[in-house]
C-alpha positions in Angstrom: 0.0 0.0 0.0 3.3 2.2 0.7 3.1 2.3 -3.2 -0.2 4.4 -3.1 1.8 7.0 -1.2 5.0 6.8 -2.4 5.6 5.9 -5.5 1.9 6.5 -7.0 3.3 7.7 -10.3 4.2 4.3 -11.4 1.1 3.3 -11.6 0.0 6.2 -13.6 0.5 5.6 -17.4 4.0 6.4 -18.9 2.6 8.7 -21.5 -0.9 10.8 -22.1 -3.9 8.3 -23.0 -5.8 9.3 -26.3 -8.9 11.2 -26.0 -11.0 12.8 -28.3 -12.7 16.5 -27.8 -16.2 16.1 -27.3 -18.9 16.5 -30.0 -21.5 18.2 -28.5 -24.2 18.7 -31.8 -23.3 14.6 -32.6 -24.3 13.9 -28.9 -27.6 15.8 -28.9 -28.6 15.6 -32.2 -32.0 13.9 -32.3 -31.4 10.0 -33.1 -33.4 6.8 -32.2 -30.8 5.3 -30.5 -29.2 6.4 -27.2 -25.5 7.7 -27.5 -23.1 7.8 -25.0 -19.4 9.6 -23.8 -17.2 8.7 -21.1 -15.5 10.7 -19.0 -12.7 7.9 -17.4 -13.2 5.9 -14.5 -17.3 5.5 -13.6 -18.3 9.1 -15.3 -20.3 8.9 -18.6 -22.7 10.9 -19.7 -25.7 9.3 -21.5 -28.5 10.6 -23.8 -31.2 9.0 -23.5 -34.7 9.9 -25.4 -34.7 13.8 -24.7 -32.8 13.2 -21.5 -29.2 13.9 -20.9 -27.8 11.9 -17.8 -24.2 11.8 -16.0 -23.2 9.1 -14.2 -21.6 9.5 -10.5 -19.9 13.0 -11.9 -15.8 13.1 -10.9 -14.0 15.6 -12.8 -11.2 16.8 -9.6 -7.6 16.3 -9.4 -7.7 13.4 -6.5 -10.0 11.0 -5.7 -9.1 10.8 -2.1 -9.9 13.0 1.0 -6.2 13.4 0.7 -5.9 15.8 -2.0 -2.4 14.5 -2.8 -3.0 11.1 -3.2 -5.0 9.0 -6.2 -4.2 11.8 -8.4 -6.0 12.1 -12.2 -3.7 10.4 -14.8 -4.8 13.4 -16.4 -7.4 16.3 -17.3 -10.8 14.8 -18.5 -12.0 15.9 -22.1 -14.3 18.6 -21.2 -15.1 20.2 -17.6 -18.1 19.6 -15.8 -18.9 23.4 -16.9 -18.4 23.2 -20.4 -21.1 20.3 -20.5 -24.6 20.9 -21.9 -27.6 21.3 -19.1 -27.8 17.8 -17.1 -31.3 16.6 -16.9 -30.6 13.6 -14.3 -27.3 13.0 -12.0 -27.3 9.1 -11.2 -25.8 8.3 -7.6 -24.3 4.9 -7.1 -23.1 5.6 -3.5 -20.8 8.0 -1.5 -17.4 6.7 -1.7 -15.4 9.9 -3.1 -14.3 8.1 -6.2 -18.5 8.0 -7.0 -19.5 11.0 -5.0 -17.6 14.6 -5.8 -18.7 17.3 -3.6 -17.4 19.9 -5.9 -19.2 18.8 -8.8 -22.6 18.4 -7.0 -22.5 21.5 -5.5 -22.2 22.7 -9.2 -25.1 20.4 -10.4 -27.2 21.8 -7.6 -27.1 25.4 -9.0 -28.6 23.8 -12.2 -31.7 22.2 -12.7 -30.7 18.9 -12.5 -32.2 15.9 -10.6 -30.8 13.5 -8.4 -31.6 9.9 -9.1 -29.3 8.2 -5.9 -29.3 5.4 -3.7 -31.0 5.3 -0.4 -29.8 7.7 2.3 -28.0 10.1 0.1 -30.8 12.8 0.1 -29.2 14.2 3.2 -25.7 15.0 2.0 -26.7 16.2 -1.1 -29.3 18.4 0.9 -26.5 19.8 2.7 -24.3 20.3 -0.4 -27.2 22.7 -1.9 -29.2 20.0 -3.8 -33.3 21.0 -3.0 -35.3 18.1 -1.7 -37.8 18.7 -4.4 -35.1 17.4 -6.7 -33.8 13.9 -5.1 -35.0 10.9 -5.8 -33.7 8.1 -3.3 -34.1 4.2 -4.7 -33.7 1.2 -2.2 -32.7 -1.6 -4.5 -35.1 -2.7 -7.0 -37.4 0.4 -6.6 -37.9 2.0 -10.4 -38.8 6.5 -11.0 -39.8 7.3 -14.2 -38.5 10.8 -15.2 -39.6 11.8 -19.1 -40.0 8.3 -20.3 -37.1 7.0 -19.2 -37.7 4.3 -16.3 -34.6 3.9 -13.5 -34.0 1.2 -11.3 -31.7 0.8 -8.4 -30.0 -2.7 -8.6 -28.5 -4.8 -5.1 -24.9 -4.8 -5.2 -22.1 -6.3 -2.8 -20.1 -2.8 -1.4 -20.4 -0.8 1.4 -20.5 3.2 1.6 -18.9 6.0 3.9 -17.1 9.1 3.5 -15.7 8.7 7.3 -15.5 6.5 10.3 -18.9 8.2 11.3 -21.1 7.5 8.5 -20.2 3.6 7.6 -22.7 2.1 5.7 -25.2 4.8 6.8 -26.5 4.9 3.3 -27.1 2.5 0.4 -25.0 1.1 -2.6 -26.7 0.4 -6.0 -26.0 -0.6 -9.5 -28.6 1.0 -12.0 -31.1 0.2 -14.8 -31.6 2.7 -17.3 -34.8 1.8 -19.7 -36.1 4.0 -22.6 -38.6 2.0 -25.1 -37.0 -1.1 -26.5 -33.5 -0.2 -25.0 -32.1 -1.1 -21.5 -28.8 -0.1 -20.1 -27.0 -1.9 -16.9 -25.0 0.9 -15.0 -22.5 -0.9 -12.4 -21.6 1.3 -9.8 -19.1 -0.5 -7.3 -19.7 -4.6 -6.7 -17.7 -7.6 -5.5 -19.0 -10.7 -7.2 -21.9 -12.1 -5.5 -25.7 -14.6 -6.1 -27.3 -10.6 -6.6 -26.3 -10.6 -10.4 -27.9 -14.1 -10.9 -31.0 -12.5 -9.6 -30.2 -9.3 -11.9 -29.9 -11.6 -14.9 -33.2 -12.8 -14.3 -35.0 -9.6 -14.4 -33.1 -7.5 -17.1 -31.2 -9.7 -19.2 -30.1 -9.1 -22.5 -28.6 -5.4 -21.9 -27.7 -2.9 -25.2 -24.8 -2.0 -23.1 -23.7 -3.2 -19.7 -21.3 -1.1 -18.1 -19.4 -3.1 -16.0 -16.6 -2.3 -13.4 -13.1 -3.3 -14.6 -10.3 -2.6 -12.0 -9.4 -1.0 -8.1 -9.3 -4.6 -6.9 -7.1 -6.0 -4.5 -7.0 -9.3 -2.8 -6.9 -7.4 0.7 -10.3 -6.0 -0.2 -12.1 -9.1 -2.3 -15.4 -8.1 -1.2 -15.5 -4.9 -3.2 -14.7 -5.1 -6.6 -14.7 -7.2 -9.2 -11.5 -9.1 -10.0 -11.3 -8.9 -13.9 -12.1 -12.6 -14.3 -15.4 -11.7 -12.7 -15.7 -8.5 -14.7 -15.9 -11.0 -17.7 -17.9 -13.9 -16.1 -20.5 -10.7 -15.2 -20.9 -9.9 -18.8 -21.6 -13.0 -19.9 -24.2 -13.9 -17.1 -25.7 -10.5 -18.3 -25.6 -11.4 -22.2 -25.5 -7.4 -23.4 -24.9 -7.0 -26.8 -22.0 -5.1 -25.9 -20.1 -4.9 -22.5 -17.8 -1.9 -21.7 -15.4 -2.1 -19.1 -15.4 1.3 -16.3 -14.2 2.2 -13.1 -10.3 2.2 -14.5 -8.1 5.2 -16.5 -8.5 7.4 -14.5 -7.4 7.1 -10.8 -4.8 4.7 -9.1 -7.0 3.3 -6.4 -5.1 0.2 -6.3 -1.8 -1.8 -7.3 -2.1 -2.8 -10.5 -1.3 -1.2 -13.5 -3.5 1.2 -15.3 -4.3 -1.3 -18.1 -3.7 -4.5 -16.3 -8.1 -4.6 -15.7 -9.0 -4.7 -19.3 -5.8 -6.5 -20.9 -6.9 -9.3 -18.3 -10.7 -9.1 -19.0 -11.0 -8.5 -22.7 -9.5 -11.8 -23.6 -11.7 -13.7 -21.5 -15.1 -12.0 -22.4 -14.5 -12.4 -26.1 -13.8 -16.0 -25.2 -17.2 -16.0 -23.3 -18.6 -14.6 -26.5 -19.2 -10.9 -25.4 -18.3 -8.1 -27.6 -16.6 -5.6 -26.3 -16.8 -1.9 -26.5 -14.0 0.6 -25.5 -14.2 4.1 -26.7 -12.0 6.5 -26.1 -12.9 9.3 -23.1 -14.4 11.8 -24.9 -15.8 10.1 -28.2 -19.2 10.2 -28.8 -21.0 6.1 -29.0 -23.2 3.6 -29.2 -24.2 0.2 -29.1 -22.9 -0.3 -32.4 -19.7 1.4 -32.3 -16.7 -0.5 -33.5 -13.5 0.5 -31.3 -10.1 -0.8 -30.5 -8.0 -1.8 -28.1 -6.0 1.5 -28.1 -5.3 1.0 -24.1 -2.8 -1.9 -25.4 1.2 -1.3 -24.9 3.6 -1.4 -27.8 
């Protein structure tokens, strides 16, 4: 763990990682399918029908109460203020790698509304956010905000910002449904008998964006290991499965890549197709991509 403290630049990459500059008129140009951009780690922002949605919104330099430590490889491809107007902020929990003070305190000047897990209403209340626009979930509860239908999913974490608060408040994955399409939203899990009841509910995902790295054999029972990040996808049977959660913070030992040059392999073996855009490039569930995260 010295590593984390120490020597965290070694497990940053050796050199930038492509991204594209953002496409704002291809993202919100009226189409029948939903589009997508990712921001690194467990930010993307979705559009969805009319809606525009941001997933757990980190754009600061650390992920860490430390400031200094789990430092950004590197600047994301837009700011959270250069984004268009944010019609729904999803909430998987309150770790600060998922919850950003800085950027909700933003959101909350807008017009947005929270979609979170269970128990977050409060600190969000205190961080500006009106109570008119939260809307907490306990795990398979569904809101339907303009036609497009969320539901909170169980998932095998925990939640705290401090030694006060643990597990005060839930932990979700997400279901995002609009007509014919249905997306699976991760959030933080360790493998567990929850995604064979998930399966059986929502299977057959457009896209199921699934957790790929931060694991650690000292902490098995919060994150996938990247064999499981595979097994996941094909349990889920999506037609495409992209990998999140990594490229953007070191929150653990292994190397930047290491999640997905271990996973990919395995889920096209399992017969999953993978997707893996570059942050900032605008997407769908047809997208062809490459693995451009792969060392020479």
């Amino acid at each position: 763990m010295w590593t984390l403290v120490f020597d965290e630049q070694s497990l940053h990459p050796p050199k930038p990682l492509p991204m594209l500059k953002p496409d704002w008129a291809k993202f919100l140009a009226p189409a029948e399918k939903s589009r997508f951009m990712w921001f690194g780690h467990s930010t993307l922002m979705m559009r969805v029908g009319t809606q525009t949605i941001i997933t757990d919104p980190l754009f600061g330099k650390s992920a860490s109460p430390v400031p200094l430590m789990m430092t950004r490889f590197q600047d994301p491809p837009a700011w959270l203020e250069e984004l268009p107007p944010i019609d729904v902020v999803l909430i998987s929990h309150n770790h600060y790698d998922h919850l950003e003070q800085a950027s909700v305190e933003k959101l909350a000047k807008t017009q947005s509304h929270f979609v979170v897990s269970l128990g977050l209403g409060v600190i969000l209340q205190k961080w500006g956010v009106p109570a008119e626009r939260i809307t907490e979930l306990d795990w398979w509860q569904s809101t339907e905000r303009h036609g497009v239908r969320y539901t909170a999913l169980p998932a095998r974490h925990d939640s705290g910002r401090s030694l006060l608060d643990h597990n005060k408040s839930l932990w979700s994955g997400f279901v995002i449904q609009h007509q014919d399409e249905s997306f699976y939203f991760h959030g933080d899990s360790s493998y567990g008998k929850h995604f064979d009841a998930i399966a059986e509910r929502f299977n057959g995902f457009d896209i199921a964006f699934i957790e790929n790295g931060q694991y650690n054999e000292r902490w098995p029972n919060n994150h996938l290991f990247p064999h499981q990040t595979a097994e996941l996808a094909a349990k889920l049977k999506p037609k495409r499965f992209m990998p999140i959660h990594w490229a953007a913070y070191p929150l653990a030992l292994h190397k930047w890549n290491e999640p997905v040059l271990q996973s990919l392999p395995i889920a096209r073996k399992l017969e999953v197709n993978p997707l893996t855009p570059l942050m900032g490039q605008v997407f769908d569930a047809e997208t062809l991509t490459a693995d451009w995260f792969a060392e020479d």
